[in-house]
DSSP file (Angstrom, degrees, kcal/mol; ACC not computed):
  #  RESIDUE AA STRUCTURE BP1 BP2  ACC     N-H-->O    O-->H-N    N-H-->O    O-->H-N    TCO  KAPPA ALPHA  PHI   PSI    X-CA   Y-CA   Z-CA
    1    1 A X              0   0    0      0, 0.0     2,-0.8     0, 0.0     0, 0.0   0.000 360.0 360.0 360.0 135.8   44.6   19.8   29.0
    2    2 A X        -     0   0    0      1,-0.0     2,-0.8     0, 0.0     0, 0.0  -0.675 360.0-120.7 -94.8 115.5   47.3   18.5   27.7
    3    3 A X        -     0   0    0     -2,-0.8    -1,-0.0     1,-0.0     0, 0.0  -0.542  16.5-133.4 -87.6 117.4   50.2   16.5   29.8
    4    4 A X        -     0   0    0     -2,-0.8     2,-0.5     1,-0.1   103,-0.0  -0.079  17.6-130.6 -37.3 135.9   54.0   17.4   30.2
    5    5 A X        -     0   0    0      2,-0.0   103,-0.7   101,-0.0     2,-0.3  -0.911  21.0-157.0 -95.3 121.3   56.4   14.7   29.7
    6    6 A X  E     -A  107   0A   0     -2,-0.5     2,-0.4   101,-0.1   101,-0.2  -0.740   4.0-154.7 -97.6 154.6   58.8   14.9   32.6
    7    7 A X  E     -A  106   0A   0     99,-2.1    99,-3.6    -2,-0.3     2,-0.6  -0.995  15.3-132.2-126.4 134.6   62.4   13.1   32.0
    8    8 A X  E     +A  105   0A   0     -2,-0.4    15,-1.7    97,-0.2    16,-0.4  -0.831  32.0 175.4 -97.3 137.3   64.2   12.0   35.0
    9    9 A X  E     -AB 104  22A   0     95,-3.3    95,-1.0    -2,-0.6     2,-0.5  -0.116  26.3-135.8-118.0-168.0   67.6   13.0   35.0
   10   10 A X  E     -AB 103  21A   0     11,-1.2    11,-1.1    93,-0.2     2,-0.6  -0.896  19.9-146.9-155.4 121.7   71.1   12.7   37.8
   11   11 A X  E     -AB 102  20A   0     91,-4.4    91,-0.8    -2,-0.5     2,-0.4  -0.950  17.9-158.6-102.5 115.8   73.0   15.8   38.1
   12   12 A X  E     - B   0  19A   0      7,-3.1     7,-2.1    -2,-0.6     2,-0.4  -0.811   9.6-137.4-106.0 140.0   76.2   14.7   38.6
   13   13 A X  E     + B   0  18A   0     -2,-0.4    85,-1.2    85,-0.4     2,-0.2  -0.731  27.6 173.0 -67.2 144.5   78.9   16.9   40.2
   14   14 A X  E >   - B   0  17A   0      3,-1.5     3,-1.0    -2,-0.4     2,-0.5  -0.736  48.1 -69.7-139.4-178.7   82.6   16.8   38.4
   15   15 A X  T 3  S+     0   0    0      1,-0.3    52,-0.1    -2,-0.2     3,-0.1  -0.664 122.8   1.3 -91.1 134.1   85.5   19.1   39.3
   16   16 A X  T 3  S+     0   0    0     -2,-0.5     2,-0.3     1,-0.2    -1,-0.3   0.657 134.2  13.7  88.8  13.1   84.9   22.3   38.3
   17   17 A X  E <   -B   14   0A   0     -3,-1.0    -3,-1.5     2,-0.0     2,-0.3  -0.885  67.7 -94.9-178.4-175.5   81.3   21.5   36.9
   18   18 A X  E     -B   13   0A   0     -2,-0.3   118,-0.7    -5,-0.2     2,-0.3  -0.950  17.6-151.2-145.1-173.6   78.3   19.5   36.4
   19   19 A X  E     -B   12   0A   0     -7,-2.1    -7,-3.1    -2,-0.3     2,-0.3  -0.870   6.2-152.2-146.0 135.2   76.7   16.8   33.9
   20   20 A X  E     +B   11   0A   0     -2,-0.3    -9,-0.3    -9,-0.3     2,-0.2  -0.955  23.8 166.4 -36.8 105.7   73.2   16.0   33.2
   21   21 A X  E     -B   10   0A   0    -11,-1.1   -11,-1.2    -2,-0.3     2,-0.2  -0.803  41.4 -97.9 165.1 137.7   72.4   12.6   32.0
   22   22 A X  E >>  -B    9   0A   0      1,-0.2     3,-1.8   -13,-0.2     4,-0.7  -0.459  26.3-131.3 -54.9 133.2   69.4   10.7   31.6
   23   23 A X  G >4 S+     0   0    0    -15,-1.7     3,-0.9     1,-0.2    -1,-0.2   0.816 109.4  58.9  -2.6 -55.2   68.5    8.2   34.5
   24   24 A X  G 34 S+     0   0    0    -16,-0.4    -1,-0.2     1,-0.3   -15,-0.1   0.642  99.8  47.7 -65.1 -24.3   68.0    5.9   32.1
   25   25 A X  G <4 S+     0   0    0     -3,-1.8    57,-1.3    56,-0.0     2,-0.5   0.281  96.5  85.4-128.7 -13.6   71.3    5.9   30.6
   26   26 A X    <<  -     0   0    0     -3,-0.9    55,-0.1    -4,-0.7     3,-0.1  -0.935  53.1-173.0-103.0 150.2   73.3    5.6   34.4
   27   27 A X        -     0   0    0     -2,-0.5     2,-0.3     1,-0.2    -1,-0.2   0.721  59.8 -34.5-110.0-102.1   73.6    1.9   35.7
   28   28 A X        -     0   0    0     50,-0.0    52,-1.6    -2,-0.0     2,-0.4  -0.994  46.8-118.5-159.7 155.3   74.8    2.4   38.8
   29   29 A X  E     +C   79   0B   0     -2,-0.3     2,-0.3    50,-0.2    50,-0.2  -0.762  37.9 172.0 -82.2 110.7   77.3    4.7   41.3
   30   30 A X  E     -C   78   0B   0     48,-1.8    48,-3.1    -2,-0.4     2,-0.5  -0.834  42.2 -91.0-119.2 174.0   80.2    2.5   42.9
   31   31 A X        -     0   0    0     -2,-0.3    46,-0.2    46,-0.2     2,-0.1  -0.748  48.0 -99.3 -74.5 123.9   82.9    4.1   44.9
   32   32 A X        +     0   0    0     -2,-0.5     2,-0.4    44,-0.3    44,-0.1  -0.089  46.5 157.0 -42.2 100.6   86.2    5.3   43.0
   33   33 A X        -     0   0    0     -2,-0.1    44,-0.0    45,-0.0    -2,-0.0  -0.942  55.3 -66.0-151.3 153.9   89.5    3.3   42.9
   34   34 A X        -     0   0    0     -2,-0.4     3,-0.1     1,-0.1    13,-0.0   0.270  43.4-136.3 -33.1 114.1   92.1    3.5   40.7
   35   35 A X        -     0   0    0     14,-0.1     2,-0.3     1,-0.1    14,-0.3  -0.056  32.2-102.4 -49.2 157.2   91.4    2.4   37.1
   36   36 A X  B     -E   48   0C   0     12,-4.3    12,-5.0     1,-0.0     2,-0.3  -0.783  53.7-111.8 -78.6 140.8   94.5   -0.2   35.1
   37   37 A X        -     0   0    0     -2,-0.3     2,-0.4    10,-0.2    10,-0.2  -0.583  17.5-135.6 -71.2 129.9   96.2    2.6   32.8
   38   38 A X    >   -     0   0    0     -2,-0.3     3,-1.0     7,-0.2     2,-0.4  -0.710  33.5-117.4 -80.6 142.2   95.8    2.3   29.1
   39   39 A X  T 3  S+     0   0    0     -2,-0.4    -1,-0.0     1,-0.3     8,-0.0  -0.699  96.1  17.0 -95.0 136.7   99.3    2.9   27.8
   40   40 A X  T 3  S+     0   0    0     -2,-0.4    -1,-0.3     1,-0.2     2,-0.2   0.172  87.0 142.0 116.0 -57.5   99.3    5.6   25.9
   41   41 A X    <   -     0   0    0     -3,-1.0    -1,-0.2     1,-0.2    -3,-0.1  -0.328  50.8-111.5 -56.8 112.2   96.1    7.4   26.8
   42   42 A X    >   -     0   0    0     -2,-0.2     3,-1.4     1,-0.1    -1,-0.2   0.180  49.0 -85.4 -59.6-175.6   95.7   11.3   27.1
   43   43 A X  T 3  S+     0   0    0      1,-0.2    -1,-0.1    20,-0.1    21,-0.1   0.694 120.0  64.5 -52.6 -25.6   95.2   12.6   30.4
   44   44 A X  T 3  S+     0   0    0     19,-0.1    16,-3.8     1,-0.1     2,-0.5   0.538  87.9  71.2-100.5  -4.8   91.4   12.2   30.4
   45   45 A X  E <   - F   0  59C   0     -3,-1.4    14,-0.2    14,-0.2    -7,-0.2  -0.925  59.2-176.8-103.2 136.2   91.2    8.5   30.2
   46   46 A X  E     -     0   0C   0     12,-2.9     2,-0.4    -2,-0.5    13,-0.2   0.562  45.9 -70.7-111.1  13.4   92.2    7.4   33.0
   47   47 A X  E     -     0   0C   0     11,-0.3    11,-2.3   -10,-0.2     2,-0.4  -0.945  49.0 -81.6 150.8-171.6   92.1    3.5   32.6
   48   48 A X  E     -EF  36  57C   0    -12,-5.0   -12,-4.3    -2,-0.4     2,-0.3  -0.990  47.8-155.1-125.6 143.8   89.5    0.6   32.3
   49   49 A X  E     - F   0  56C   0      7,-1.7     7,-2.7    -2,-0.4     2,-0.5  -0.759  26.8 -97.7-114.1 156.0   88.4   -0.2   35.9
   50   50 A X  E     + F   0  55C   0     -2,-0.3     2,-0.4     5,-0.2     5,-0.2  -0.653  50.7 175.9 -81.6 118.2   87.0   -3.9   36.7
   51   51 A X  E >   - F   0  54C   0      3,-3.8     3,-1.4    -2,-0.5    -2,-0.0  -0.754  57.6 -46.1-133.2 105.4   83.2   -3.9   36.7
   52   52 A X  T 3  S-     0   0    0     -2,-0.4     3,-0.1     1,-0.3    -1,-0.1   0.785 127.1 -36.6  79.3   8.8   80.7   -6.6   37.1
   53   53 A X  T 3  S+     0   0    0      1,-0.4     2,-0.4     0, 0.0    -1,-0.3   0.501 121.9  97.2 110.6 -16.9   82.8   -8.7   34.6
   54   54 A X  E <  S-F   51   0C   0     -3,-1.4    -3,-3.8    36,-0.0     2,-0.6  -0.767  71.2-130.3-107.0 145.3   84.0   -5.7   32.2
   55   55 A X  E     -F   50   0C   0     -2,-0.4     2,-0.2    -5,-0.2    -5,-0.2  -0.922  31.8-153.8-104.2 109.5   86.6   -3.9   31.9
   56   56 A X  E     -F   49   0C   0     -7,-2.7    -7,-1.7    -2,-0.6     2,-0.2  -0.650  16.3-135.9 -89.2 126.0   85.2    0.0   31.7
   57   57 A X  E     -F   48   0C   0     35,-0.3    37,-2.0    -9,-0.3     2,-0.3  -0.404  33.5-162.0 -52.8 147.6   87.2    2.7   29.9
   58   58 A X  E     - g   0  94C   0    -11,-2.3   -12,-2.9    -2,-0.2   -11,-0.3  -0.849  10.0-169.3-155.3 114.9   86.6    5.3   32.8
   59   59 A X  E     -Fg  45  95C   0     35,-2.3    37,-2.7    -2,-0.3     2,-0.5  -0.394  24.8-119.4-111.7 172.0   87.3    9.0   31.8
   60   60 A X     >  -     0   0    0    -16,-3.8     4,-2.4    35,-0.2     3,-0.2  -0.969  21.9-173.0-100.1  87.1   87.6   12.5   33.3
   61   61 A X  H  > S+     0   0    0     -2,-0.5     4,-1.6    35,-0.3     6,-0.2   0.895  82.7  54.9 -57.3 -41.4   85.3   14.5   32.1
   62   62 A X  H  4>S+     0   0    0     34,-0.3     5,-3.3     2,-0.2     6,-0.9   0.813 110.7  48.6 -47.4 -36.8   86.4   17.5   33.5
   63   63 A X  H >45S+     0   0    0      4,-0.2     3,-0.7     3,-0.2    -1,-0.2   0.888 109.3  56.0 -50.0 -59.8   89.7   16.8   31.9
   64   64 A X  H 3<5S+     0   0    0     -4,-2.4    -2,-0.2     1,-0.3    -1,-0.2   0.837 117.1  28.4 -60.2 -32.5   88.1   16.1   28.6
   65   65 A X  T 3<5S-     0   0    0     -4,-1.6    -1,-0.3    -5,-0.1    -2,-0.2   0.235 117.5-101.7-125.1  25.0   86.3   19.0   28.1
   66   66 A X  T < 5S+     0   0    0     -3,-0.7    -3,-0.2     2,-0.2     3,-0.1   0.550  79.7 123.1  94.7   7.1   88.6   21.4   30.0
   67   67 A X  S   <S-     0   0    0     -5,-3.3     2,-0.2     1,-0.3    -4,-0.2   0.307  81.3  -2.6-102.9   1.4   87.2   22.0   33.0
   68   68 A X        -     0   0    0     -6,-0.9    -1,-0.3    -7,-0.1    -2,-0.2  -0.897  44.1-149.6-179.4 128.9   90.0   20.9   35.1
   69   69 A X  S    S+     0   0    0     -2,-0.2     2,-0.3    -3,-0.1    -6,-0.1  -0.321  86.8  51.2-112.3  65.9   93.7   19.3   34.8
   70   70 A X        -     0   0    0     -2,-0.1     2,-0.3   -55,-0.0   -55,-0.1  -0.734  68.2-150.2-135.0 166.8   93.6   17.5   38.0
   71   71 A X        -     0   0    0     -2,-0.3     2,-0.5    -9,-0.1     3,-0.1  -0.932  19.1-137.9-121.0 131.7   90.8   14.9   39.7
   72   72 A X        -     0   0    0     -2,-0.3    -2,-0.0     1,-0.1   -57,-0.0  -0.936  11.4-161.1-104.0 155.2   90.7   14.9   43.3
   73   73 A X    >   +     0   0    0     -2,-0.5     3,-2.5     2,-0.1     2,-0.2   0.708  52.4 112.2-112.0 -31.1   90.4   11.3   43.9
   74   74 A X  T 3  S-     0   0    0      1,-0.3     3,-0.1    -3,-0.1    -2,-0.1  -0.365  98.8  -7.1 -48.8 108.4   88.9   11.8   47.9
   75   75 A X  T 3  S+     0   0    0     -2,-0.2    24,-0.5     1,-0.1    -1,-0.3   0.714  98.7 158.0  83.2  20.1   85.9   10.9   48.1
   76   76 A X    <   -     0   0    0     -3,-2.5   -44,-0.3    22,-0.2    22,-0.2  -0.454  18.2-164.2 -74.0 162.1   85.1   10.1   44.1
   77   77 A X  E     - D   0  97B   0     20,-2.5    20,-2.4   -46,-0.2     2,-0.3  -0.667   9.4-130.6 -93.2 170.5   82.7    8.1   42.9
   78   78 A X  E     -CD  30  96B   0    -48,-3.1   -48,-1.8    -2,-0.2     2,-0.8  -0.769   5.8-142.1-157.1 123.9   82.1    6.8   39.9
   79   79 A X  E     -C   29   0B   0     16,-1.7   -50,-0.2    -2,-0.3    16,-0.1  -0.684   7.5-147.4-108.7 114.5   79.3    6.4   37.4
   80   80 A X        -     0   0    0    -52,-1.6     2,-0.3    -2,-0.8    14,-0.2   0.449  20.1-171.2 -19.9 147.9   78.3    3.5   35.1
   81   81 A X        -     0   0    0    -55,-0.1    12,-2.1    12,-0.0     2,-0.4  -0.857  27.2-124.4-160.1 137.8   76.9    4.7   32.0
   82   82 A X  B     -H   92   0D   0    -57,-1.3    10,-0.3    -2,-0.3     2,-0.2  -0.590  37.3-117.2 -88.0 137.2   75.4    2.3   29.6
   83   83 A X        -     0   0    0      8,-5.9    58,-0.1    -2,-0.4    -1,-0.1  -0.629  18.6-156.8-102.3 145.0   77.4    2.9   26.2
   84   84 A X  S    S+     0   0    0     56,-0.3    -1,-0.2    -2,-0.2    57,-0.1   0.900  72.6  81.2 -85.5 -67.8   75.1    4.2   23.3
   85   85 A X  S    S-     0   0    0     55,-0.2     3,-0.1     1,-0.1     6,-0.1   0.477  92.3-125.5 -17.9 -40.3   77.3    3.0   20.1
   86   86 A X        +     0   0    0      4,-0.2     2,-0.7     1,-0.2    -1,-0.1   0.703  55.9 154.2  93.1  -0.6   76.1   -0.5   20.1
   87   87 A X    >   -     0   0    0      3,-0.4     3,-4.0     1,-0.2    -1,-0.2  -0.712  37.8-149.3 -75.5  83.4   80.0   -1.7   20.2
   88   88 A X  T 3  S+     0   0    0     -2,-0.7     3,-0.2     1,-0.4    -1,-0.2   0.690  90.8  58.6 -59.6 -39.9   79.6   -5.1   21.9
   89   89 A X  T 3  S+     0   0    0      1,-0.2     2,-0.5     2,-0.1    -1,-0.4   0.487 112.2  37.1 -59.1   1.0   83.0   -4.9   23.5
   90   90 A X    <   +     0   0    0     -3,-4.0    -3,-0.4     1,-0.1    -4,-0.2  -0.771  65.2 152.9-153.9  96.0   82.3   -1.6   25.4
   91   91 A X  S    S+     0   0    0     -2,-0.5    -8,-5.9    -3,-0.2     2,-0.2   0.747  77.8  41.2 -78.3 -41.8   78.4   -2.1   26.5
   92   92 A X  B     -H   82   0D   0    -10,-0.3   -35,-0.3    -3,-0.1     2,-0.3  -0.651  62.7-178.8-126.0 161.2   79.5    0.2   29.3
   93   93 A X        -     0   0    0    -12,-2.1     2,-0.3    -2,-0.2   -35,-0.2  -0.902  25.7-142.1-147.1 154.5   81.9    3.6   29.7
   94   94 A X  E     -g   58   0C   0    -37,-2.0   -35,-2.3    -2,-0.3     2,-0.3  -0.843   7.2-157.5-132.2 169.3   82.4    5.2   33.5
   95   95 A X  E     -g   59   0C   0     -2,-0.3   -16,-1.7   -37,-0.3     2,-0.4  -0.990  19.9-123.7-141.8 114.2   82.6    8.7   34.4
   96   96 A X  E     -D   78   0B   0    -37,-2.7   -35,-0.3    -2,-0.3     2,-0.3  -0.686  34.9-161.7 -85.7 149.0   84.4    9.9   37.8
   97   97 A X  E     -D   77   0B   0    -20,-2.4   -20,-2.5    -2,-0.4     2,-0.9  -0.940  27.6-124.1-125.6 135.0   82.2   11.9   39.9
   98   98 A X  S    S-     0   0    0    -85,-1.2   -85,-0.4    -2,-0.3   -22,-0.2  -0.735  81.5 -42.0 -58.3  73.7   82.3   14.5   42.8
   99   99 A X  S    S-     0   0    0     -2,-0.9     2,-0.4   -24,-0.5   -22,-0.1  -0.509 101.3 -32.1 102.0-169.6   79.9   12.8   45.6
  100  100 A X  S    S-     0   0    0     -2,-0.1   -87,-0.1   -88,-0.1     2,-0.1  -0.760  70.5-105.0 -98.7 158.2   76.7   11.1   44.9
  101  101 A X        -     0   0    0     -2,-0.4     2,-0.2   -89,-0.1   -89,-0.2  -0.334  24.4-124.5 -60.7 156.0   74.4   12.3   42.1
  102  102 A X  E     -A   11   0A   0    -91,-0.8   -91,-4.4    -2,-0.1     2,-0.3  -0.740  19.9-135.7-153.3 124.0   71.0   14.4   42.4
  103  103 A X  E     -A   10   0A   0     -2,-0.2     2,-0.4   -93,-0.2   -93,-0.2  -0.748  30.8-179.9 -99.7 162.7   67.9   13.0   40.9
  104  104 A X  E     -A    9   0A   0    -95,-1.0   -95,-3.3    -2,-0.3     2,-0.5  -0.999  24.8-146.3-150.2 133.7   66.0   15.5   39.1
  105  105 A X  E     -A    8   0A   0     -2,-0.4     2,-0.4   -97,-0.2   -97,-0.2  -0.971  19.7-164.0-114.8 142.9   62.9   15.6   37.2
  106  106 A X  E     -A    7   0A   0    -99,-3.6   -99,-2.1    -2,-0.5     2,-0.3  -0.971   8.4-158.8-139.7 116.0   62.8   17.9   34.3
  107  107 A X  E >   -A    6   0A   0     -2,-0.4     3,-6.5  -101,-0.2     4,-0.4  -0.624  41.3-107.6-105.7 139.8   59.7   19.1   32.4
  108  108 A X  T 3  S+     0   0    0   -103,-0.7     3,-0.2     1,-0.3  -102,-0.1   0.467 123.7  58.2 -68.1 -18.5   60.4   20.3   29.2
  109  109 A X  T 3  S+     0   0    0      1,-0.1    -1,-0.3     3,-0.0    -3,-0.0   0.500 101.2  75.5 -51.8 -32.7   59.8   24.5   30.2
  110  110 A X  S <  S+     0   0    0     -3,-6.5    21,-1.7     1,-0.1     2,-0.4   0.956  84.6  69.8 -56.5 -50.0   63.1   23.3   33.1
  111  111 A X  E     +I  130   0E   0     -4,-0.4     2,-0.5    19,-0.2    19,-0.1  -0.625  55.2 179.6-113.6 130.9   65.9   23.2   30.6
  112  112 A X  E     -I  129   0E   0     17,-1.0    17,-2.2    -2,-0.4     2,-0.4  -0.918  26.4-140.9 -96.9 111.6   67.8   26.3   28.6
  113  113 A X  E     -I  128   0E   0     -2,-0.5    15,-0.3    15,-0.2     2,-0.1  -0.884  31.7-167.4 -88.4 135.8   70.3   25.1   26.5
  114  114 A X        +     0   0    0     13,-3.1    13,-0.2    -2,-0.4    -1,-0.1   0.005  26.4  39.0 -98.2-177.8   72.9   27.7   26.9
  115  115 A X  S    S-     0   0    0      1,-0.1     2,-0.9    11,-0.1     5,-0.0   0.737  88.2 -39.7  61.2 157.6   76.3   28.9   25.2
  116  116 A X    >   -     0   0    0      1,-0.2     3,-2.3     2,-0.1    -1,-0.1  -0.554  44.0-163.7 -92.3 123.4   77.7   29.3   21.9
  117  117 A X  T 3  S+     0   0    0     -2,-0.9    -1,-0.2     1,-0.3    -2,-0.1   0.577  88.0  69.1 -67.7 -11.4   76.9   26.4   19.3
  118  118 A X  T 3  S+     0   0    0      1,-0.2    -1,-0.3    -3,-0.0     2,-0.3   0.306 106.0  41.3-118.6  23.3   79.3   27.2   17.1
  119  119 A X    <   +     0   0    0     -3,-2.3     2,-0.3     2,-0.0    -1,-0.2  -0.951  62.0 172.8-162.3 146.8   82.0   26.0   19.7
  120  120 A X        -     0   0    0     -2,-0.3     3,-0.1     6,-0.0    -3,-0.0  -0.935  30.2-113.5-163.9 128.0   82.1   23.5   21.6
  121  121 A X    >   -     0   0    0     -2,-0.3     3,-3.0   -56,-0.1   -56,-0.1  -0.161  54.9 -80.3 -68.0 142.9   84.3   21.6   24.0
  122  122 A X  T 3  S+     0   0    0      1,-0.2    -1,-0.1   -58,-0.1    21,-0.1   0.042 121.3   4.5 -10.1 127.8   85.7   17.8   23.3
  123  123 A X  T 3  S+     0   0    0     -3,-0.1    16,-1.9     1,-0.1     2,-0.4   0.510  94.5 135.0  48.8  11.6   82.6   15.6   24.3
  124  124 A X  E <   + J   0 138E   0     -3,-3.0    14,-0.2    14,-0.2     3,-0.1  -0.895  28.6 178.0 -77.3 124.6   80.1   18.5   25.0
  125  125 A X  E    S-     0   0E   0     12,-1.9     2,-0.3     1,-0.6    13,-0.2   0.933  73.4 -47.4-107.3 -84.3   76.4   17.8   23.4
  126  126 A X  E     - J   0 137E   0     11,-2.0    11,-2.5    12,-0.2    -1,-0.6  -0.934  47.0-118.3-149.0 165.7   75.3   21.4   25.1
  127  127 A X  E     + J   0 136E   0      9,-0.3   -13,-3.1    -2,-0.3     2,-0.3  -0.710  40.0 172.0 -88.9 141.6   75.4   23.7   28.4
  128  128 A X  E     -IJ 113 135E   0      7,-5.0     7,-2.7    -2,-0.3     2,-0.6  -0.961  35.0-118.2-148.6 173.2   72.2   24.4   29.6
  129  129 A X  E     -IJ 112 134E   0    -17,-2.2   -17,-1.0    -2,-0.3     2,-1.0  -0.927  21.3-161.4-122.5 102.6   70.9   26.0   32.6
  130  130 A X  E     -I  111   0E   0      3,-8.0     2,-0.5    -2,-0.6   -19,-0.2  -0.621  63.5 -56.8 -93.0 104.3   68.6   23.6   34.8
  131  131 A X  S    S-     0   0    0    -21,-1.7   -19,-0.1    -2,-1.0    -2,-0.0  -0.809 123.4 -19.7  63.2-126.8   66.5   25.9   37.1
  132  132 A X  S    S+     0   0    0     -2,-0.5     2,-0.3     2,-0.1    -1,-0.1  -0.260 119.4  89.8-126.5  66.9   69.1   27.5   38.7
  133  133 A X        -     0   0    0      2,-0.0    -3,-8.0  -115,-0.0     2,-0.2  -0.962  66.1-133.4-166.7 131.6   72.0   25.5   38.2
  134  134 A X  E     +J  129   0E   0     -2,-0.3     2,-0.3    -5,-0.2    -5,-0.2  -0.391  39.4 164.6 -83.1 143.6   74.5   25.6   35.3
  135  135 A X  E     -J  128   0E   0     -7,-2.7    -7,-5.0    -2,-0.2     2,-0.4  -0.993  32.9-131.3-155.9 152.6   75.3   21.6   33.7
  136  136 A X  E     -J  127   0E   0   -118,-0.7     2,-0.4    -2,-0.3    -9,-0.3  -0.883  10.5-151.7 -80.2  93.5   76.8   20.1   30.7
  137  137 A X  E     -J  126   0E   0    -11,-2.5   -11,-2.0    -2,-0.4   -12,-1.9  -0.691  25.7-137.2-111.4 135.4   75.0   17.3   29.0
  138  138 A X  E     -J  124   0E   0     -2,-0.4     2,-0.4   -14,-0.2   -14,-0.2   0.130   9.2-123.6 -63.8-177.5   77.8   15.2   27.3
  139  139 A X    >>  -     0   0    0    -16,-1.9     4,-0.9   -14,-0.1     3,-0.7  -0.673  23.5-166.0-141.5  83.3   77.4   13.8   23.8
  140  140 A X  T 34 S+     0   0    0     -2,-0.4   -56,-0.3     1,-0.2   -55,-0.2   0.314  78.3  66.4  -3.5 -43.1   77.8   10.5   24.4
  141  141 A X  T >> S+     0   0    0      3,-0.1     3,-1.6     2,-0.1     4,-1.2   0.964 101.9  53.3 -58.4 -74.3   78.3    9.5   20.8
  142  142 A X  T <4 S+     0   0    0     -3,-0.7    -2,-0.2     1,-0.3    -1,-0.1   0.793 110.7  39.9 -21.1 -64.3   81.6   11.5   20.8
  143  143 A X  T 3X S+     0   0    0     -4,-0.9     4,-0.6     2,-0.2    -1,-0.3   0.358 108.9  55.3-102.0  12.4   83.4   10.0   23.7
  144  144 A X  H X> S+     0   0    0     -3,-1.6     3,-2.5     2,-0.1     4,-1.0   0.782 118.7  43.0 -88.9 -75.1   82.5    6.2   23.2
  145  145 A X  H 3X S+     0   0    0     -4,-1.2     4,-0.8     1,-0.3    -2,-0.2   0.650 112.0  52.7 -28.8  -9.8   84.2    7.2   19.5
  146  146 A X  H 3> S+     0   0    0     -5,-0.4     4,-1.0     2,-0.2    -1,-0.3   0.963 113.8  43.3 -97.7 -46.0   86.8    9.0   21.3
  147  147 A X  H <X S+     0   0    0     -3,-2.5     4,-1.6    -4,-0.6     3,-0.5   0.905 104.9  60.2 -11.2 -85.0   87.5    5.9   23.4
  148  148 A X  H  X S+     0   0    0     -4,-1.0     4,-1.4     1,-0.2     5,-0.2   0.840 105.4  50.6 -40.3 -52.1   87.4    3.5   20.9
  149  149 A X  H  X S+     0   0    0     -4,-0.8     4,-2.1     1,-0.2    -2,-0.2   0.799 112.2  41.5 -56.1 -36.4   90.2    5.2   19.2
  150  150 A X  H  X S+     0   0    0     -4,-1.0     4,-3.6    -3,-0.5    -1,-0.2   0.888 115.6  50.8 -61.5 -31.0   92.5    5.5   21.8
  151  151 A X  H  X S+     0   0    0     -4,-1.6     4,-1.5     1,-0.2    -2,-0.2   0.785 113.3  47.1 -76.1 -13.6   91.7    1.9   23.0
  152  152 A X  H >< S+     0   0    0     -4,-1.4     3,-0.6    -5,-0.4    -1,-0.2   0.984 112.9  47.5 -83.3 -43.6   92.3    0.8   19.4
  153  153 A X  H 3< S+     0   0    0     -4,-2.1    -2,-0.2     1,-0.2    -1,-0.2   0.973 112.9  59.4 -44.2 -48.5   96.0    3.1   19.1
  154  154 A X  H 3<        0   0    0     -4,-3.6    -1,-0.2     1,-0.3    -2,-0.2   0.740 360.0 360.0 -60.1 -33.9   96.5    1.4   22.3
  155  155 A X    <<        0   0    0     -4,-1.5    -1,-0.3    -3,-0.6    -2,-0.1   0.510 360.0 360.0 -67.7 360.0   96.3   -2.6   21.3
């Protein structure tokens, strides 16, 4: 018999949505307070907040990919995410979040990628359906690049 590889995941609530993301790839949940503004910066970055010694670009995903023009800022969180890109100045990028995250283990039979490939919102990878709950899993690649370029207009 052959054994399933389970991946553990956080199902993150956002406004208006959800995200999927590996475990692996979140650092850690702190509580929300206002980011410094990059000047300059669309609507969905909302600053670099102080972390740990960094300064984190720290976006609205919901923003970013449409899902919302507002944040409500009660009772956010906000989640670390270990940056993919390999860009020594930004190790790290943060994400506001609805509440605490849901750990989830997901055997490869769990997840439906959903929706139409041939469109696709600012920093969406795919929608998928996990069980019975609709999420977004970001494409990471995208919105460290998407970053970089504002942060870069911005200097």
């Amino acid at each position: 018999m052959q054994q399933q590889h389970e991946l553990r995941a956080l199902m993150i609530n956002i406004t208006n949505g959800r995200v999927l993301l590996p475990n692996a790839s979140v650092t850690e949940i702190i509580s929300y307070s206002p980011p410094d503004p990059v000047d300059g910066a669309p609507a969905w970055l909302l600053g670099r907040m102080r972390w740990r010694g960094w300064r984190v670009p720290t976006i609205s995903f919901s923003r970013l990919a449409g899902l919302a023009q507002t944040e409500t800022e009660r009772k956010a969180k906000v989640t670390v995410i270990k940056a993919l890109g390999g860009n020594p100045k930004m190790p790290y990028l943060a994400m506001m979040a609805q509440g605490f995250p849901r750990l989830t283990n997901i055997a490869p039979d769990d997840l439906i990628v959903t929706g139409a490939e041939d469109f696709r919102a600012p920093g969406v990878l795919h929608t998928t359906i996990l069980r019975d709950d609709s999420a977004i899993v970001p494409d990471l690649f995208q919105i460290e690049a998407m970053i970089e370029d504002v942060l870069l207009a911005a200097v």
